[in-house]
N, C-alpha and C positions, 0 to 999 in steps of 0.2 A: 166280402170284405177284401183291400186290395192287400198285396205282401207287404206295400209300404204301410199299412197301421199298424205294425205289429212296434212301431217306434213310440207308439202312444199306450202301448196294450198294459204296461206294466203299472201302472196306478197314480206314479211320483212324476210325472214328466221328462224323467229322464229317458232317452233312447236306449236301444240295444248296444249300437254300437259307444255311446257313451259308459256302459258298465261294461262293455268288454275293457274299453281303454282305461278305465279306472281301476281294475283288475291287474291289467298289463302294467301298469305305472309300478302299484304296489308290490308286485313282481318283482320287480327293477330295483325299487326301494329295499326289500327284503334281501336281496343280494349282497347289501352291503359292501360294494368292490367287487364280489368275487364275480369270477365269470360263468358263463349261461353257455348251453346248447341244447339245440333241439324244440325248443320257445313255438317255434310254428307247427310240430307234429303236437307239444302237449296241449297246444290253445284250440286245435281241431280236434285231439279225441275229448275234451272238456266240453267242449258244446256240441259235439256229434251225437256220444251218447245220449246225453237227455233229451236231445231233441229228438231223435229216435225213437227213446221210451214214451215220448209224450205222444209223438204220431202215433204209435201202434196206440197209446190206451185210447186218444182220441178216437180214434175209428175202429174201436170195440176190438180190438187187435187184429186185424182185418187187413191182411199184406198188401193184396193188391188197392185198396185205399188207403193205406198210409202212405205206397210209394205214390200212388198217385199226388197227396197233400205234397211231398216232398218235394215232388217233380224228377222222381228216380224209378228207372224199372225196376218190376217184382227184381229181376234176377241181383238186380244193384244194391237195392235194400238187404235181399238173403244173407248175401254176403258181410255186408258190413255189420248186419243183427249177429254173424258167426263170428266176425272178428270183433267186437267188444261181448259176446257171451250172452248175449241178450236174446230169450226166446223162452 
């Protein structure tokens, strides 16, 4: 399966990048005025995580197949599994 059907994977038709944006808007909306920082570090560890946890369960937690899913060296995945706490 190629990386682009992952736009169709979720069941409703909507893309990924469509519920990230619909996230992000809400975001915006929630703010009500006030101002924001930092938007691009919480939007990457928000979907870093999970996507992490879901590769390790996918490939029976099995590092060197997950990074490989990811398209990240073992050493690149270790690291990022240590800095969200994941292991």
């Amino acid at each position: 399966m190629k990386a682009q059907a992952i736009n169709t994977l979720n069941g409703n038709g909507n893309t990924l990048s469509a519920h990230v944006r619909h996230c992000v808007e809400d975001y915006f909306a929630q703010l009500d005025g006030h101002d924001s920082s930092g938007l691009y570090s919480l939007v990457l560890a928000e979907v870093e995580k999970p996507l992490l946890e879901t590769a390790l369960k996918h490939s029976d937690f099995n590092q060197s197949k997950a990074a490989k899913i990811l398209g990240l060296s073992r050493s690149t995945l270790r690291k990022k599994l240590e800095l969200y706490g994941i292991g």
